[in-house]
C-alpha positions as CSV (number, residue, x, y, z in Angstrom):
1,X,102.0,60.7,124.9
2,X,99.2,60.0,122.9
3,X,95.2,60.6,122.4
4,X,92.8,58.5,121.2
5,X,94.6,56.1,119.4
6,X,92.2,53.6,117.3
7,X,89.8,53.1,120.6
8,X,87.8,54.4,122.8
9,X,90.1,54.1,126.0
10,X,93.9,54.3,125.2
11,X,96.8,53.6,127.6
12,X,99.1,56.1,129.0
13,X,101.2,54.2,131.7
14,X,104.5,54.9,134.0
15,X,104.4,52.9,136.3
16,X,106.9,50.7,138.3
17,X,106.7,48.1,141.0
18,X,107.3,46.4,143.8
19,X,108.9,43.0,144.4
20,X,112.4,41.3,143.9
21,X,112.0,40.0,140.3
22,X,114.8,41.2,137.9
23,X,114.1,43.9,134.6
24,X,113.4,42.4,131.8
25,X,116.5,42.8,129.2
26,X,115.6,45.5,126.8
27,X,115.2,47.6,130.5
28,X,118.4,46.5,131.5
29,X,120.1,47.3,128.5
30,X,118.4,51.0,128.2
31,X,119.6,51.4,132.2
32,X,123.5,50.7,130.7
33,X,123.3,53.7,128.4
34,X,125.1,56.4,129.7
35,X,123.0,59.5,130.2
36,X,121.9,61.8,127.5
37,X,124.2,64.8,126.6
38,X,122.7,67.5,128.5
39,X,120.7,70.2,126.8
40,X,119.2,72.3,129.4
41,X,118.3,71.2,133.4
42,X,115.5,68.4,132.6
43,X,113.9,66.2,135.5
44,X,114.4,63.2,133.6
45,X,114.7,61.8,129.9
46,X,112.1,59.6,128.4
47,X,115.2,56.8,126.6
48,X,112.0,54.9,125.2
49,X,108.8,55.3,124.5
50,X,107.2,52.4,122.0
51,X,103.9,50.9,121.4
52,X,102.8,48.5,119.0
53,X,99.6,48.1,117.6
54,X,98.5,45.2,116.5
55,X,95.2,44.7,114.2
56,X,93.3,41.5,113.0
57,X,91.2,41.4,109.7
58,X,88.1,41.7,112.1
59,X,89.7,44.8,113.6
60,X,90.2,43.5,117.2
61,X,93.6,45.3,118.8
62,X,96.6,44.2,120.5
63,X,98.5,47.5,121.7
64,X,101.9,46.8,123.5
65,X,104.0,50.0,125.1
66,X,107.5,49.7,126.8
67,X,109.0,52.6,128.3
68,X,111.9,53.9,129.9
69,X,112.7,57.3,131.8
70,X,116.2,58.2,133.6
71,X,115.8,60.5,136.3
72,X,118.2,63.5,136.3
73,X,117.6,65.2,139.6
74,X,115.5,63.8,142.3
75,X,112.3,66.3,141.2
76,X,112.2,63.5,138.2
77,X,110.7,60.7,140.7
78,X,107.4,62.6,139.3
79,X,107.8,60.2,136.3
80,X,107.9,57.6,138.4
81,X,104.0,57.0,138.4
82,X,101.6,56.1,135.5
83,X,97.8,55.3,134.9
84,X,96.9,52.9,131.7
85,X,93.4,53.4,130.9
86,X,90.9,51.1,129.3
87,X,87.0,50.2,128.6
88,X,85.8,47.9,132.0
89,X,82.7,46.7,130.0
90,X,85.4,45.3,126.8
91,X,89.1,45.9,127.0
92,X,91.1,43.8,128.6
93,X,94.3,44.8,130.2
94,X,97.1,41.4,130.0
95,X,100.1,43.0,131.3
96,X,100.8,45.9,133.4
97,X,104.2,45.8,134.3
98,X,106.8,48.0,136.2
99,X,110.7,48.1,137.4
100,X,112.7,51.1,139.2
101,X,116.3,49.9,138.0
102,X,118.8,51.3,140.1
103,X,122.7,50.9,140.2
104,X,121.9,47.9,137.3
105,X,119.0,46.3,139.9
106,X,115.7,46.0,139.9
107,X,114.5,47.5,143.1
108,X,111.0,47.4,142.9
109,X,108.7,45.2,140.8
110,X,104.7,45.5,140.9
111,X,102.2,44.2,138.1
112,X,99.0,43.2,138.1
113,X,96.7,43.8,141.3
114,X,99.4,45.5,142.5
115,X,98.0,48.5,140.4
116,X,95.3,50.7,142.4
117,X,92.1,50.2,139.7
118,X,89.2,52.6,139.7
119,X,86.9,54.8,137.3
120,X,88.7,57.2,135.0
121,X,87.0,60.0,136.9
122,X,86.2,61.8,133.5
123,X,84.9,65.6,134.6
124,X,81.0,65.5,134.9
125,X,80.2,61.4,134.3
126,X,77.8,59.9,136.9
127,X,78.4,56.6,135.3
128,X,82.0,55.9,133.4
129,X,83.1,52.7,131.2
130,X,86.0,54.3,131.3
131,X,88.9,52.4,134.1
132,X,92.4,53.2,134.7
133,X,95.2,51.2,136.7
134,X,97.2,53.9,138.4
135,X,100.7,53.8,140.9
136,X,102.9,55.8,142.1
137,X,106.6,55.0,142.8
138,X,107.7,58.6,143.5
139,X,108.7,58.3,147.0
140,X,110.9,55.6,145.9
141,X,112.8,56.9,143.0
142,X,116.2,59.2,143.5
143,X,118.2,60.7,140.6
144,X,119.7,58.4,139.1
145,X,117.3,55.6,138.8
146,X,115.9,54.3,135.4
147,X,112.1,53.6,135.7
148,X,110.3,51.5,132.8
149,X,107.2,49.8,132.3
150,X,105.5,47.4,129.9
151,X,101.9,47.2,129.3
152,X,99.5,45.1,126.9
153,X,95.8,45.7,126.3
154,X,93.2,43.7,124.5
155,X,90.8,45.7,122.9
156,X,88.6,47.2,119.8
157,X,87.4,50.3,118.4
158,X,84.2,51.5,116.7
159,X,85.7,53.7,114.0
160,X,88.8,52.7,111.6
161,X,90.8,56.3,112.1
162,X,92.8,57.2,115.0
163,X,95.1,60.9,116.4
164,X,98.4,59.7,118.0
165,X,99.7,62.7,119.9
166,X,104.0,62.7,120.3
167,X,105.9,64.2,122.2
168,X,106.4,64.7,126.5
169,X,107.4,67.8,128.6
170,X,110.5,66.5,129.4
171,X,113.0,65.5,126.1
172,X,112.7,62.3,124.4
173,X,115.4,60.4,122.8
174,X,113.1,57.9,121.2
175,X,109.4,57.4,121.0
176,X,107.9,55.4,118.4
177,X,104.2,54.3,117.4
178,X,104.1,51.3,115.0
179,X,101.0,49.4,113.6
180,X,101.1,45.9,112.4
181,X,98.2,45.3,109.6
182,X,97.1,42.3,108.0
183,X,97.8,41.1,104.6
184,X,96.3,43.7,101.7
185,X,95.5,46.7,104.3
186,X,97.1,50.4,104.7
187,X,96.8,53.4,106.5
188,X,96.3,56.7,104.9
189,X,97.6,59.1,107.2
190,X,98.8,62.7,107.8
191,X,101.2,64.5,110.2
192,X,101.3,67.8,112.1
193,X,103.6,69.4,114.3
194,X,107.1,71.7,114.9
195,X,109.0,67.9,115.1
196,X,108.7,65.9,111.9
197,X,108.3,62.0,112.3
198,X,110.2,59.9,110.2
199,X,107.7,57.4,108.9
200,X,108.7,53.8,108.1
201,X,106.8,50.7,105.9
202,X,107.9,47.5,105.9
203,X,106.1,45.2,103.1
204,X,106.9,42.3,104.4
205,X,105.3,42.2,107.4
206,X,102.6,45.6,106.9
207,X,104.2,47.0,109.3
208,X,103.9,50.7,109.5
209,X,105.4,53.1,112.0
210,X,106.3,57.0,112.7
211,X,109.4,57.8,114.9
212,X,110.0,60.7,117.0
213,X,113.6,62.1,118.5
214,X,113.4,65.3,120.6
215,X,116.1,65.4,122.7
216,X,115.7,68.9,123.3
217,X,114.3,70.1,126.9
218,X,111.8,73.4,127.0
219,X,111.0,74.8,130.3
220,X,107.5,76.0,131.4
221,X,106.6,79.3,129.9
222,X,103.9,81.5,129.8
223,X,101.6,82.1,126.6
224,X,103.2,79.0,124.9
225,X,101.4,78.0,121.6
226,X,98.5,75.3,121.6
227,X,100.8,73.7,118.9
228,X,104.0,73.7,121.1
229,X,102.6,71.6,123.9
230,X,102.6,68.2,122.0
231,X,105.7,67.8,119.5
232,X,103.7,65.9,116.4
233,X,100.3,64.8,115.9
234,X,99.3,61.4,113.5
235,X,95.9,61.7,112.3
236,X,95.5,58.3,110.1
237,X,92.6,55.9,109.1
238,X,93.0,52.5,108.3
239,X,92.2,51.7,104.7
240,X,91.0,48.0,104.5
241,X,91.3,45.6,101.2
242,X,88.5,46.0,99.1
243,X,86.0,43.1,99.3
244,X,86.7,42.9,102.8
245,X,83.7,41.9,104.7
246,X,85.4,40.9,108.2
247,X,86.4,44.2,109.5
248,X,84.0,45.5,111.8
249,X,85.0,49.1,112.9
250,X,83.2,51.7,110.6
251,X,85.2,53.3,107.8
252,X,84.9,57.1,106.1
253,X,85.8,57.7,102.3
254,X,84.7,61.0,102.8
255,X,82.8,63.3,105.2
256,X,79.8,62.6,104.0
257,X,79.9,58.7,104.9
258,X,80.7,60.6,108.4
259,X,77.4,62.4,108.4
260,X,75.4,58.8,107.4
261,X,76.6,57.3,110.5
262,X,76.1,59.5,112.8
263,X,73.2,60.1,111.6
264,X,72.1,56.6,111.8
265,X,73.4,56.5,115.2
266,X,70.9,59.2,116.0
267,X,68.1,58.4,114.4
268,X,66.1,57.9,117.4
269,X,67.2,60.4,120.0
270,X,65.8,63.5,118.2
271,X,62.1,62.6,119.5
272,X,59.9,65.0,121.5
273,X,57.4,64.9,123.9
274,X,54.3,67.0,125.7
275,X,56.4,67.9,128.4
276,X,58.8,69.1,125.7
277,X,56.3,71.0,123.9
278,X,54.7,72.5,126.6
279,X,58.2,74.4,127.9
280,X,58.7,75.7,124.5
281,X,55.7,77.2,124.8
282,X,56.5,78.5,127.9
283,X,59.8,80.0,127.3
284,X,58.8,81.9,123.8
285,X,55.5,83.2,124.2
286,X,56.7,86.5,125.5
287,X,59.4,86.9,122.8
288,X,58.3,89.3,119.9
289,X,60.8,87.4,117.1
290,X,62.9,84.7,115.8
291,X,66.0,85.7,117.8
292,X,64.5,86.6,120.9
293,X,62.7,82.9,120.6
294,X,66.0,81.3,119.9
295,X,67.3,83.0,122.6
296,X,65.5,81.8,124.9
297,X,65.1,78.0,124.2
298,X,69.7,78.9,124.2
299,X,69.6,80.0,127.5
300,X,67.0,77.4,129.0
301,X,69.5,74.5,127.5
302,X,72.4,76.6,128.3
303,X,71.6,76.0,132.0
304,X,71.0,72.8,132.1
305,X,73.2,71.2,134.8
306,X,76.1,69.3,132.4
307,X,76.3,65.5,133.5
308,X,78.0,62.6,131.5
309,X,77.2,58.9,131.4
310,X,80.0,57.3,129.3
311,X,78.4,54.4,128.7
312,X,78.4,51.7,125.2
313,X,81.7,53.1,123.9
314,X,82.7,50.8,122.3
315,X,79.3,50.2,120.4
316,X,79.5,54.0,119.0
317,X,77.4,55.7,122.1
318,X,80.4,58.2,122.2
319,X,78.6,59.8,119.1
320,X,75.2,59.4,120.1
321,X,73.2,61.4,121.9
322,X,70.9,60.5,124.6
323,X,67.2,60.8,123.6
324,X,65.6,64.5,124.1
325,X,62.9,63.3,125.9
326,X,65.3,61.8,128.6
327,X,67.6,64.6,128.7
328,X,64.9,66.9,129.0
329,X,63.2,65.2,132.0
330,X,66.1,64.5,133.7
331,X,67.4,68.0,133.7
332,X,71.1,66.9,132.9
333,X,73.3,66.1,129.8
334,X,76.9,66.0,127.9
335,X,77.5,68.7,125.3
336,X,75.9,66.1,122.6
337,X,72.9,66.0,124.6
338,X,72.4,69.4,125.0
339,X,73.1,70.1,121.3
340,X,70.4,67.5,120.8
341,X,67.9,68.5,122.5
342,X,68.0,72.1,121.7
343,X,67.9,71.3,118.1
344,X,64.8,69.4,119.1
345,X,63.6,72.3,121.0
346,X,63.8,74.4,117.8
347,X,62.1,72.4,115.6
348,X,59.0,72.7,118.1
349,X,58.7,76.4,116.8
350,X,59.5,75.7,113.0
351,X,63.3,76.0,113.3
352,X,65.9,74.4,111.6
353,X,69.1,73.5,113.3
354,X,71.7,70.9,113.3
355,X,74.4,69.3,116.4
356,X,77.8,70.1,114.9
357,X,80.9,68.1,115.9
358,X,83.8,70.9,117.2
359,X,87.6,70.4,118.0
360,X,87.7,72.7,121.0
361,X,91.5,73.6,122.6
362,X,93.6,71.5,120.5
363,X,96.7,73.2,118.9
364,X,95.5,71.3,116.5
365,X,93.5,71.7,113.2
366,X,90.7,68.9,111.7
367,X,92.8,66.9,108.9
368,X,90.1,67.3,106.1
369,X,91.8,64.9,104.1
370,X,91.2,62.5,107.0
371,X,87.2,62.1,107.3
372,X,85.9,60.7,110.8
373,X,84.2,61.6,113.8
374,X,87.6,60.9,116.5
375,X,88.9,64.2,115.2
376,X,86.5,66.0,117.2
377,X,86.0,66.5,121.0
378,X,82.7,68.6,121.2
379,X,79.5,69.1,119.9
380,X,77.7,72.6,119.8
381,X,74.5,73.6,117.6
382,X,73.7,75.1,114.4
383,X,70.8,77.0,113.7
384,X,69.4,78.0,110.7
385,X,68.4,81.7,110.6
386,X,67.7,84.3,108.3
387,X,68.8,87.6,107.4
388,X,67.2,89.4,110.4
389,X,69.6,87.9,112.8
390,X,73.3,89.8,112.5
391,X,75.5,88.5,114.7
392,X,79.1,87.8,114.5
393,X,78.5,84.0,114.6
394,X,76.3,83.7,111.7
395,X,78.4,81.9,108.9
396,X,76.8,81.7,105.6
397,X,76.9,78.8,103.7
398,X,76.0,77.5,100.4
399,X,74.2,74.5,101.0
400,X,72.8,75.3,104.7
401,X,71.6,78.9,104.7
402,X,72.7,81.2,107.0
403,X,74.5,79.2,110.1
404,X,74.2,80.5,113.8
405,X,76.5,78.8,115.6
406,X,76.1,78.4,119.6
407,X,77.8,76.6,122.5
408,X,75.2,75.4,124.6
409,X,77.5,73.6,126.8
410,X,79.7,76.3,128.1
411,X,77.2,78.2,130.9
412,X,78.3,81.8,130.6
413,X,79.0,82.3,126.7
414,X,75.7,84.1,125.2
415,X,74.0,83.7,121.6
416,X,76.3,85.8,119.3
417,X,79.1,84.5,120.8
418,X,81.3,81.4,121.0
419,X,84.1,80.6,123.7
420,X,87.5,80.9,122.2
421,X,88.4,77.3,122.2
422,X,86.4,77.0,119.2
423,X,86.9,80.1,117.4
424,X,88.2,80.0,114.2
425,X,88.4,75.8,114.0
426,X,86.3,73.3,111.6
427,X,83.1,71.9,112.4
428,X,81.0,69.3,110.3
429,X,77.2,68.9,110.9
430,X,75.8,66.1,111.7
431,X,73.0,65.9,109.0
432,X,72.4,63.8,105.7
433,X,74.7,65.0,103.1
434,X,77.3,67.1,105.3
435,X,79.9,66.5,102.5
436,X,82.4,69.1,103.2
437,X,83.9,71.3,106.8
438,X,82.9,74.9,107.8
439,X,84.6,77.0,109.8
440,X,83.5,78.7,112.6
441,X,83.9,82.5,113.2
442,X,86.9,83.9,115.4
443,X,86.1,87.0,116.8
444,X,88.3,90.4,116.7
445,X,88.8,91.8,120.0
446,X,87.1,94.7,119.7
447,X,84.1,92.5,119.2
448,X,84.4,89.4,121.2
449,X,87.3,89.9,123.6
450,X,86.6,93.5,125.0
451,X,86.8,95.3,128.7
452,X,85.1,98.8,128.8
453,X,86.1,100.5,132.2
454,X,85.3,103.9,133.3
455,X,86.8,106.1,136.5
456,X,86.1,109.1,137.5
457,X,88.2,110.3,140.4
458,X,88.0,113.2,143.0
459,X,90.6,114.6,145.3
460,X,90.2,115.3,148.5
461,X,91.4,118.5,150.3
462,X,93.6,116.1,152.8
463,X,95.6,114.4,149.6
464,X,93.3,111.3,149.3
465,X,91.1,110.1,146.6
466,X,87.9,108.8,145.8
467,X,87.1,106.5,142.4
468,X,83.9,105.6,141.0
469,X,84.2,103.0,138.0
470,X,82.9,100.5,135.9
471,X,84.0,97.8,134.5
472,X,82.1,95.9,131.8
473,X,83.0,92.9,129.8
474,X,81.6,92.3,126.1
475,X,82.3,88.8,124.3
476,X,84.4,86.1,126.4
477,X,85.6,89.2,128.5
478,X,82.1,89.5,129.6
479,X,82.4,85.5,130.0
480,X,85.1,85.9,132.4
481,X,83.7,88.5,134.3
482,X,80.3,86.6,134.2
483,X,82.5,83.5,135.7
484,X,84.3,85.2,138.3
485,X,81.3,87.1,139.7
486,X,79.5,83.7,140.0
487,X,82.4,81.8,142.1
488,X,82.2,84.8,144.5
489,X,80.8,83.8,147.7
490,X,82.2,86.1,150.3
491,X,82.3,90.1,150.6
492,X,86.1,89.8,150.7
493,X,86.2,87.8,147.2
494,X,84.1,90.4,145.8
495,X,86.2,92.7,146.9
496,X,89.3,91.2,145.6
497,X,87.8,91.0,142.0
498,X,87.3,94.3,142.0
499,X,90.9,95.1,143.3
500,X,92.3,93.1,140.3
501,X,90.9,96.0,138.0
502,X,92.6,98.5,139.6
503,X,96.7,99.6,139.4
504,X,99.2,98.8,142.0
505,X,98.9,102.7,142.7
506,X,95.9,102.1,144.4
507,X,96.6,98.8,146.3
508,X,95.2,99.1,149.6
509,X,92.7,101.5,148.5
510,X,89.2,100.6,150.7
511,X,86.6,99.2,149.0
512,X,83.0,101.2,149.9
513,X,80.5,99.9,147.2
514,X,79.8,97.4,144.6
515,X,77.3,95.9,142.4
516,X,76.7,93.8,139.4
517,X,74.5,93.6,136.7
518,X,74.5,91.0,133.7
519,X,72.7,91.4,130.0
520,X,72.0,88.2,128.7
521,X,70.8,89.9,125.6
522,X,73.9,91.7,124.5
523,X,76.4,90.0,126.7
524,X,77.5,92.6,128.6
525,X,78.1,92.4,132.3
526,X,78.8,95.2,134.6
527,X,80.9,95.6,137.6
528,X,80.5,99.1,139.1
529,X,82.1,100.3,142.8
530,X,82.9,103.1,144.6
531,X,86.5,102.9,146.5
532,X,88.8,105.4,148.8
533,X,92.6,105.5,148.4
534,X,94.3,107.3,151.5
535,X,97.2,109.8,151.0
536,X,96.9,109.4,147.1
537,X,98.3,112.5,145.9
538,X,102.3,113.3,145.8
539,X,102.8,116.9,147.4
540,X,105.8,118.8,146.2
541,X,107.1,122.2,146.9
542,X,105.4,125.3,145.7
543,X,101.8,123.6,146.2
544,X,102.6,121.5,143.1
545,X,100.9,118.1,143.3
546,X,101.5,114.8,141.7
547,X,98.2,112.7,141.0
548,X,98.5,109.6,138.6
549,X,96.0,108.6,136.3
550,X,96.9,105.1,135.5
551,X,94.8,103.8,138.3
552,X,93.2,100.5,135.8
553,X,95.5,97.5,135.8
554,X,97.2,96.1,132.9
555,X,97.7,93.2,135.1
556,X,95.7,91.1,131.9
557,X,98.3,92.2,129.6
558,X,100.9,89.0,129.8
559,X,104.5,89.5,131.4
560,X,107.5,88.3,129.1
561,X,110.6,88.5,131.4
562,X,112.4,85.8,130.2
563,X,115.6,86.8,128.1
564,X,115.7,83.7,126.0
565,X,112.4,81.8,124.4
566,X,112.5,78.1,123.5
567,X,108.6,77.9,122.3
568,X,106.5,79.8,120.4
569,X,104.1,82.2,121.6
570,X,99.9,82.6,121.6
571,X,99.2,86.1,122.3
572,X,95.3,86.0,124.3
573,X,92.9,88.2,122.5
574,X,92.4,91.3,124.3
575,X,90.8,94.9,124.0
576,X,90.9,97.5,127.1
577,X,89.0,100.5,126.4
578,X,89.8,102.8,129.4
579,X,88.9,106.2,130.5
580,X,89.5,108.1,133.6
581,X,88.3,111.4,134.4
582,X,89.3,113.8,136.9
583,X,87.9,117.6,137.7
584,X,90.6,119.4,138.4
585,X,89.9,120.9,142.4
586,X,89.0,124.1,142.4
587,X,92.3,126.6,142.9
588,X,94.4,124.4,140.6
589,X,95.1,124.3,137.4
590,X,97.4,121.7,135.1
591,X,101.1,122.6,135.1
592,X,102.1,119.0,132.7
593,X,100.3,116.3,131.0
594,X,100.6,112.9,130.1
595,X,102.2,113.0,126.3
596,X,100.0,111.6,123.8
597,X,101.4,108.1,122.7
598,X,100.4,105.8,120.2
599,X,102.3,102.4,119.4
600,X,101.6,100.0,116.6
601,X,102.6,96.5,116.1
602,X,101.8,92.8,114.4
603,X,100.9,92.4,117.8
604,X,98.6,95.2,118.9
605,X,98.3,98.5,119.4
606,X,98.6,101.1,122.3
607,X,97.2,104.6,122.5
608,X,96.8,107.0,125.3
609,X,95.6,110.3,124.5
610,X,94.8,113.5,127.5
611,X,92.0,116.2,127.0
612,X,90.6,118.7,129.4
613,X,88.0,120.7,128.9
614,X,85.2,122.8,131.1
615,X,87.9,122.2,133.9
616,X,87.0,118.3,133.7
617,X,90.6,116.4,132.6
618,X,90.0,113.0,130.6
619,X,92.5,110.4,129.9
620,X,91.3,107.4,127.0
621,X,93.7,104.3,127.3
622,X,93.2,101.5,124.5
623,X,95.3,98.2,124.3
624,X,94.4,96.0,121.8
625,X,96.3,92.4,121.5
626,X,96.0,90.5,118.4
627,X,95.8,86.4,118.4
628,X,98.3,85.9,117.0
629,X,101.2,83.2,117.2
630,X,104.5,84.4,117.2
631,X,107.8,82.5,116.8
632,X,110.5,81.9,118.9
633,X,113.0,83.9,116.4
634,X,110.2,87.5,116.6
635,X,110.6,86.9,120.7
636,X,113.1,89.9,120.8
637,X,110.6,92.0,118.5
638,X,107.3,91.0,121.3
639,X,109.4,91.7,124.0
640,X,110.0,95.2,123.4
641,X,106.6,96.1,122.1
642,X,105.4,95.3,126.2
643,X,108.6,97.1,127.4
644,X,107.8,100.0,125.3
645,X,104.0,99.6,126.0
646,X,105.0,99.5,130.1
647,X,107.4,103.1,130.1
648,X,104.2,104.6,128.1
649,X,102.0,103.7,130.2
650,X,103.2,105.8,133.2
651,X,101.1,108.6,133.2
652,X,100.7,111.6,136.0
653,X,99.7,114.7,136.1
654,X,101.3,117.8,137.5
655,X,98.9,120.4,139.0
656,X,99.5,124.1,140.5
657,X,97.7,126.5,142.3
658,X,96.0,129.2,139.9
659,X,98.3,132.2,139.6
């Protein structure tokens, strides 16, 4: 598998088809290979996977890929289907081939039209350069049967650099990228990854090429590592002869020569307009200061409908934003447009602020070594402010002042805060002597990741129970809560997302009341309700009565049942501060608390402390997860902090009738 690989549209293909012309020999001869040693219960194995790249002096492409996958069990016919994308307005696609070899025989054969063609469909385009030839030979395919394609694309990139991405999710014996460079040129490139690649030169015919073998097979687990889902990246730029005045895609000595075009490409899209103007007015003459004012030209972009139009790709219009003016009078952009025009809408009241290019849920780090724009995937703003605005995503730099950094892409994620597929990765602005990388802020979770709930229960003479709580989210916990209060339609879902708060000790428990309320300002959002659990309370003899107090679900907390790990491990950030309060009913009195526990780890920490005073008992619960990535040889160590965390967190209290 790969991303992005020196253009603009890339091909990912397994395919096969359908007629009665034979495989081609290096098929055949792959289908003759006895199976792989097993290691584990894959699908299938990938026995090939190579594409060459082929590049002229005036940078025009050839990419070539064969591959081969044997099918294991008859759940592997899902590799028996591939897409091969490409630019419609300037690639060309000159071969897509496919086979399904079975028993030595090619029994089906398509190419060409036989391919279903259509738009690539990318999330949020009205208009998309970007095509793919897709087909699916599933139903065909048994265990057994040794599906290969071959596929061959004319094409051409703006930009000299490219990120090849190794590696599938079913074991791979070979895959191989190799690029084949005129006389006097090189690549300067660099590798990350668990899998190293064994790289290759050979002088006499510039031919350069990085290998992969993973024959190992890793099931689907939960919390697995950004890093672990692709085995090695290549992030590499081609270096040209100098003198050479034929190659035409754009090439980056350093970040700065990054900054220079972009900012050429931009140089007319930052324009404004009355209309413009005018709605800047609008939105900030009721704010008392800078923050409040930058607050609300945030939230006006913020909600902005996002829409793509993936158009001139091939001519740089990946980088460039539409014109502020247009994005603003037609109520809908891409996250570059956005970025743009709230820039522009800042400047309309005297503040500085820059787009920044972001690399948002990766696995991956920016290559610094490796300047140019096809290392990011995002854009987001960066707004100049000074020292009256504290907030966790002000980064101060050197050169630019203090930074505020915003997202006005993501719809839920307020000013102060930035969604956790950016936190903590490398952004470069796009501005006129943006020479180096800063990083953006990641968040602790007491500060960006945080649920605040409150209960406070009462018993009923009859053994049942009523709970009044609230649950608020602060940071991307307020984000989620935010989100999943705005895809609620229905009573019952409403319902349901309050039930998710709440233990399995009070499934079933009737739902009476709930509301909402959502601060825009500080982030937090609030979900209150009111709530009924019949037959609650545990009677035992002597009057002696059993009512538990862990009545909030740990249900965000992940679940690591699995006795053996074969990846490593991404903890989600994560901060519950719970409390729960009960008066004790008038006649009784407590015969046995909760213990006070407190467990401490790399990975978080657990705490659970009981109090009762004035007759009112109070239990505080805090679980605090740390991001952290943990490998596959600490599994044994993260397993038992959550089994040791579960038997804490078991708490009940014993009451008694007052001697």
């Amino acid at each position: 598998m790969r991303t992005a690989p020196l253009l603009a549209a890339i091909s990912f293909v397994l395919c096969s088809s359908l007629s009665g012309a034979s495989a081609p020999d290096w098929l055949q001869a792959l289908a003759k290979k006895a199976p792989p040693e097993e290691s584990g219960t894959p699908p299938a194995w990938v026995l090939l996977d190579e594409t060459t790249v082929s590049i002229n002096e005036s940078g025009d492409t050839i990419e070539h890929r064969r591959v081969a996958v044997r099918l294991r069990t008859n759940s592997g016919s899902e590799f028996a289907k591939g897409i091969v994308y490409y630019n419609g307005k300037s690639d060309r696609v000159q071969t897509n081939k496919a086979w399904l070899v079975r028993n030595g025989s090619a029994v089906k054969d398509k190419s060409g039209s036989d391919w279903l063609d259509t738009e690539n469909g990318t999330p949020g385009s009205i208009v998309d350069e970007s095509r793919k030839r897709s087909i699916n030979l599933a139903e065909f395919a048994v265990a057994g049967d040794v599906f290969g394609f071959e596929t061959q694309v004319k094409t051409a990139s703006p930009v000299a650099q490219l990120r090849w991405g190794f590696g599938w999710d079913i074991p791979v014996i070979e895959e191989c990228a190799q690029f084949d460079l005129p006389p006097g040129f090189s690549i300067d490139a660099s590798t990350q990854g668990a899998h190293p690649l064994v790289k290759s030169v050979n002088p006499a015919s510039n031919s350069w090429s990085w290998t992969l073998h993973d024959p190992s097979y890793t099931p689907d687990e939960p919390c697995i590592a950004p890093t672990a889902h692709t085995d090695a990246w290549l992030t590499a730029r081609i270096v040209p002869p100098s003198g050479n005045t034929k190659f035409k895609p754009a090439t980056f000595a350093s970040w700065s020569d990054v900054a220079r075009w972009t900012v050429a490409l931009n140089a007319t899209q930052q324009e404004t307009s009355p209309e413009i103007s005018a709605k800047v007015r609008e939105l900030t003459q009721n704010s008392p200061d800078t923050l409040g004012k930058i607050r609300a030209l945030c939230a006006y972009v913020q909600n902005l409908r996002y829409v793509a139009a993936n158009e001139g790709l091939k001519a740089g219009h990946g980088y460039q934003a539409r014109k502020a003016s247009l994005v603003f009078s037609r109520g809908f952009g891409d996250c570059k447009d956005k970025a743009n025009l709230l820039c522009v809408m800042l400047r309309e009241i005297g503040i500085t602020a820059y787009r920044a290019s972001a690399l948002a849920a990766s696995g991956f780090q920016v290559v610094e070594s490796c300047p140019s724009p096809t290392q990011f995937n995002h854009a987001i703003a960066a707004i100049v402010v000074d020292d009256s605005v504290q907030l966790p995503t002000v980064v101060p730099t050197e050169k630019w002042g203090r930074l505020l950094f915003f997202d006005p892409t993501d719809p839920y994620t307020v000013v102060g805060d930035l969604p956790e597929s950016i936190q903590g990765t490398k952004t470069h602005l796009m501005t006129e002597g943006s020479d180096s990388l800063i990083t953006l802020p990641t968040l602790s979770p007491r500060e960006g990741f945080a649920f605040q709930r409150k209960v406070r229960l009462a018993l009923t003479p009859d053994g049942d129970i009523q709970a009044s709580g609230t649950i608020t989210g602060l940071g991307q916990a307020g984000n989620a809560l935010r989100l999943g209060i705005k895809r609620v339609s229905q009573p019952s879902e409403m319902e349901a997302l309050v039930s998710r708060q709440l233990s399995d000790a009070f499934r079933g428990a009737t739902i009476n009341d709930k509301k909402t309320s959502d601060d825009l300002v500080s982030g937090r959002c609030e979900l209150s309700f009111d709530c009924t659990k019949k037959h609650y309370v545990q009677a035992l003899p002597g009057g002696v009565s059993v009512v538990k107090l862990d009545v909030l679900s740990r249900q965000m907390l992940p679940i690591f049942s699995e006795k053996v790990r074969y990846r490593p491990i991404e903890l989600p950030p994560l901060d519950l501060q719970d409390e729960v309060i009960l008066p004790l009913p008038e006649g009784q009195v407590i015969e046995e608390l909760p213990r006070n526990t407190r467990l401490e780890s790399p990975y978080g920490t657990y705490a659970l402390t009981c109090s009762t005073e004035a007759g009112v008992l109070t239990l505080h619960r805090t679980i605090t997860l740390n991001k952290v990535e943990v490998p596959v040889a600490d599994y044994a160590k993260l397993k038992k902090f959550f089994t040791d965390l579960a038997r804490a967190d078991r708490s009940s209290v014993l009451l008694k009738p007052k001697a």
